[in-house]
N, C-alpha and C positions, 0 to 999 in steps of 0.2 A: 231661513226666512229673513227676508231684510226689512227694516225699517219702513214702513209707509204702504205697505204690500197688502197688507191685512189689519181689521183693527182690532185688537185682542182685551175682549174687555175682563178676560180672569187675570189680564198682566197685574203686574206692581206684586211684593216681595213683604212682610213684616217679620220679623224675628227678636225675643226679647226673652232674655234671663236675670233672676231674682236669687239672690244668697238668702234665705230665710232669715238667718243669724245674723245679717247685717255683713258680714265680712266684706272688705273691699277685696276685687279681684282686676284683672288688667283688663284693658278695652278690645287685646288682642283677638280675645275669643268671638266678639259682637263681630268682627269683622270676618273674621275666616266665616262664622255662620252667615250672616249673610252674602257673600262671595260665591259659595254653593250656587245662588240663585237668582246668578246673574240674568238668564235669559228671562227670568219674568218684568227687567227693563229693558230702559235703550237708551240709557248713558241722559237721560235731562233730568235726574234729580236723584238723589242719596242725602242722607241724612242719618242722625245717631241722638238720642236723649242719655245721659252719663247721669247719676244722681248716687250722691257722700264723694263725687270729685274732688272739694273745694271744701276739705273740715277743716283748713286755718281761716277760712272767712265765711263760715256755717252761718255765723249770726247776721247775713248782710245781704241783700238781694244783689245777684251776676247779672248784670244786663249784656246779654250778647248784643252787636248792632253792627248794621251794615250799611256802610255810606259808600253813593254813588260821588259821591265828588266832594272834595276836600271843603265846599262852602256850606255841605251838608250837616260834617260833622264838626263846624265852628259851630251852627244854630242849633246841633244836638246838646250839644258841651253848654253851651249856655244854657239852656234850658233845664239840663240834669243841673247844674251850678245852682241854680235860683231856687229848688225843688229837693236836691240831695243833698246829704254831707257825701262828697266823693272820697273813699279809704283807697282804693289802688286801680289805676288803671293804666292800659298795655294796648299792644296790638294781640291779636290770639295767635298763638306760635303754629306756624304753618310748615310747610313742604312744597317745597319747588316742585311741580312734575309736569310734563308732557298733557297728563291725560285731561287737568283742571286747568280750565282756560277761562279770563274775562272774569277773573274774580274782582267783587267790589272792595272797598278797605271794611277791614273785618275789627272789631274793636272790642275789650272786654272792660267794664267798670264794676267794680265793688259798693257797691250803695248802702246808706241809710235812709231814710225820709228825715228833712230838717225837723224837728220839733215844734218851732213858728208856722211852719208852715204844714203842719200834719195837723197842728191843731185849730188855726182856720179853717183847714178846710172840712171840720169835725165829721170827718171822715175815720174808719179802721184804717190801720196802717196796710193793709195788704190791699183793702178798694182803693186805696188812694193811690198804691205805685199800680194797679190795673190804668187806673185811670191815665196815669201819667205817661204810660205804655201806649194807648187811645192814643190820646193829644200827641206824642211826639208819632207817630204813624199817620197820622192822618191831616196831619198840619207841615210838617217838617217835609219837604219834597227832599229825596234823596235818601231821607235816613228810614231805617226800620228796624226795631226791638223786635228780635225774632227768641228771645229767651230771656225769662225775667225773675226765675227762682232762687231760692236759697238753697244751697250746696247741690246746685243740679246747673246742670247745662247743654243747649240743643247747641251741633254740627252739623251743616246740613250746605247745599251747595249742588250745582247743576256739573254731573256726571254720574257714571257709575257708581255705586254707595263703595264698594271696596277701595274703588279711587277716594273717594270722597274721606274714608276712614284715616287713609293714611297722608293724604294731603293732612288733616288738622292737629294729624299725630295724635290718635286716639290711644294708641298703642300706650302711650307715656300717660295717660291717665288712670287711676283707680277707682270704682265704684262698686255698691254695693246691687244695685241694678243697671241692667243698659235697653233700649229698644233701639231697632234701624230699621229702613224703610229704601228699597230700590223701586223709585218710579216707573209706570209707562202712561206716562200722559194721555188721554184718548181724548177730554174735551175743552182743556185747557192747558194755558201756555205752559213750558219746561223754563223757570226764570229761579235764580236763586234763593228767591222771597214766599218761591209757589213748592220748593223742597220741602217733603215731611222730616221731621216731625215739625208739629205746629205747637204752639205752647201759650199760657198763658200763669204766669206768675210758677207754679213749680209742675202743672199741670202740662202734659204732654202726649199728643196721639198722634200715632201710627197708622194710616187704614190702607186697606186694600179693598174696593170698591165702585161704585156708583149710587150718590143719593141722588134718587129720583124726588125726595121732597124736598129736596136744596132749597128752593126759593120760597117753599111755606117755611120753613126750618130759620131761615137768615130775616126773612121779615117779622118772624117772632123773635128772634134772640135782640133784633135790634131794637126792639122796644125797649129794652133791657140797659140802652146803653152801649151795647157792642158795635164794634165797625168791623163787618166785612171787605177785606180790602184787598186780600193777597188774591182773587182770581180762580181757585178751586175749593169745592162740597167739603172737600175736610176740614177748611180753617171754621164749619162751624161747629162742628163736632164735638173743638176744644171749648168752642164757648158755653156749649150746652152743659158739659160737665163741669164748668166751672160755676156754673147761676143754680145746675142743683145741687152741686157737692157744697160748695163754699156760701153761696148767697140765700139758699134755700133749705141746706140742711140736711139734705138727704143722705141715707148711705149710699156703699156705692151697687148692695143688691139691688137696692129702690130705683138707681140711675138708671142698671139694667132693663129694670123691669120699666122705665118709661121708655126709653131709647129703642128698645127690643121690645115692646109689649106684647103679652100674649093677646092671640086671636082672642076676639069676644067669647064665642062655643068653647073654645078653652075657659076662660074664668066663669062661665058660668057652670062646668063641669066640677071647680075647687071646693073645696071645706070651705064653709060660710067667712071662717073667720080669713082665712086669705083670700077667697074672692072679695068682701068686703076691701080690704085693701087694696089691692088689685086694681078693684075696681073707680078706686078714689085716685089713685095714681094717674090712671088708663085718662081720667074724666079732667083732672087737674090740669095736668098736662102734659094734652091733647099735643101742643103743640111742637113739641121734644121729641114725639115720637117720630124715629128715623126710617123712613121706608127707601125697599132698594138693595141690594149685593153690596154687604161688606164684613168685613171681619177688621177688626182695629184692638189695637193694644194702648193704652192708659195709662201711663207713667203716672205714678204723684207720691210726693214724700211719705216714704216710708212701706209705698207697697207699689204692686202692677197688678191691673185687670185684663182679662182676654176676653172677647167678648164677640162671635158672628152676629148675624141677620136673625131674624126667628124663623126662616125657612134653611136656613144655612146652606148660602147659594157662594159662600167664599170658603176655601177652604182653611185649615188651623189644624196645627196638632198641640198636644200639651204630652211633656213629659218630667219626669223627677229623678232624681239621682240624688242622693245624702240630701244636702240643705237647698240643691239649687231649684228652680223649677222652671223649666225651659218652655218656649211659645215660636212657632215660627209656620210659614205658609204651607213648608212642607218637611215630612220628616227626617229628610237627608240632611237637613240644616241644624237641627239639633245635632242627628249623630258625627256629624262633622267634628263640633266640638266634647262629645261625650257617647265614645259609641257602648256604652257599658250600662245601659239604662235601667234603672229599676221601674220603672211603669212607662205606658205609652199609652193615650187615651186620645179622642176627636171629642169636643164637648160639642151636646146638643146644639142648636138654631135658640140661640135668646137664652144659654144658658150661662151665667157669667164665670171665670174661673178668676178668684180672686186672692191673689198672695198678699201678707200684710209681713214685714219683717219682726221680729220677735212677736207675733201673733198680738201686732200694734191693732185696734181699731178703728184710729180714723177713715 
């Protein structure tokens, strides 16, 4: 089937493993697993979330950024200058290949927030670098914070994800979780900025999908303060999870349960005391809830969620072996990397599968 022929709306790829124990392991395995499953893209985007990469500079937020032209990244640098204490920054170590072409300058900074100016703007120290992630996106023509966590970091870039792995030399990194994502674009552009995963301070999503309530979804979040910017339904995915988890408090069953909320005839069918909740969730917000084919994986410090549609119109498998526990579109992608499984399960439509590392609960 070639390119352009057909429009394939079950395409795009997610695959994502968690060491329970924390262990770091190499990035090689994210890659061979998603590689399996090349045909559910077509080479305009790949991407990877790495998270315990970077534990000599654990205490500091990574801001990945990607400048279209060297006057980009003069107005970025000043702007982190006035706003950060900058501890180390590079270009992010690449690979020459054939397959990844028209790359932008790719750039990594080690950050603090200055003290003067964290405390003007008597902000929390993690609203504040969100914010400053906002402002240089949406002001700064040319540059874009596409990762802005502490000891995690998004790779991501227009081609096939396998290409894409080994172009940023993922292989030479260690983590204790990894997600990746092979695109098939269907209603928006294949651009480097529009590669999953999307990310907001350590928080990072995967999907495989179509939100059909994108634009009720993005006019509520943006109340909120967020800018929609990058051109595809997923960038707001990450925001929603960030305004319940971080801003609002919730866990991350509670996020399920707004994002995927059960049908009404369902909650009124539950024990008083979870319909009550449920119900308060459902009513709160309304406006979170995501409708539409998707299945997405949730990177965020110290664990990974998996998480379909509540009709479960994308597909996912979930499987475990010793401490790892493995997430990916299809089951050939897991056994790829571990063909000696000790369970193999498809979780329900709106049912969340939630790893936390040493049985962490944030």
């Amino acid at each position: 089937m070639k390119e352009g022929q057909v429009r394939i709306p079950s395409g795009c790829a997610i695959s994502g493993l968690i060491d329970k124990t924390g262990k770091r392991m190499s990035g090689e395995a994210i890659i061979r697993s998603i590689s399996v499953m090349r045909d559910r893209s077509n080479g305009l985007g790949g991407g990877f979330a790495a998270y315990g990469i970077y534990p000599e500079y654990k205490d500091y937020y990574a801001l990945h950024i990607f400048y279209e032209h060297t006057a980009a990244k003069k107005s970025c640098e000043e702007f982190l200058e006035r706003h950060f204490d900058i501890i180390n920054l590079s270009k992010i170590p690449t690979r020459r290949m054939k397959e990844i072409t028209d790359e932008p300058l790719i750039w990594r900074y080690f950050v603090t927030p200055l003290p003067t100016k964290l405390a003007e703007s008597q902000l929390d120290e993690r609203e504040f670098v969100a914010r400053c992630v906002f402002r240089v996106n949406t002001t700064i023509n040319g540059a874009y914070i596409f990762s802005g966590g502490k000891n995690m970091g998004v790779f991501k870039g227009v081609g096939y994800p396998e290409d894409v792995g080994r172009f940023y030399r993922l292989e030479e990194y260690e983590g204790y979780c990894f997600t990746a994502h092979g695109r098939y674009p269907t209603n928006t552009p294949g651009w480097w900025g529009g590669a999953h995963p999307f990310a907001l301070l350590d928080y990072a999503v995967v999907h495989n999908g179509e939100i059909s309530s994108y634009d009720a979804n993005r006019r509520a979040i943006e109340m909120y303060g967020y800018k929609c910017t990058l051109q595809t339904d997923t960038e707001v995915i990450t925001y929603i999870v960030d305004y319940l988890h971080r801003r609002k408090g919730l866990s991350f069953d509670e996020i399920a349960s707004v994002i995927a909320a059960p049908f009404w005839q369902t909650i009124e069918a539950m024990p008083p005391e979870e319909r009550e909740t449920s119900e308060y969730l459902r009513n709160v917000f309304a406006a979170q809830l995501i409708t539409g084919p998707f299945s997405i994986l949730v990177g965020f410090e110290g664990g990974l969620m998996a998480l379909n549609d509540r009709l479960k119109l994308r597909s996912m498998v979930v499987a475990e072996k010793d401490d790892i526990v493995y997430v990916a579109s299809e089951e050939a992608a897991i056994r790829m990397i571990e063909p000696n499984l000790a369970k193999v399960w498809s979780p329900g439509g709106g049912q969340p599968v939630i790893v936390r590392v040493n049985g962490g609960e944030r």
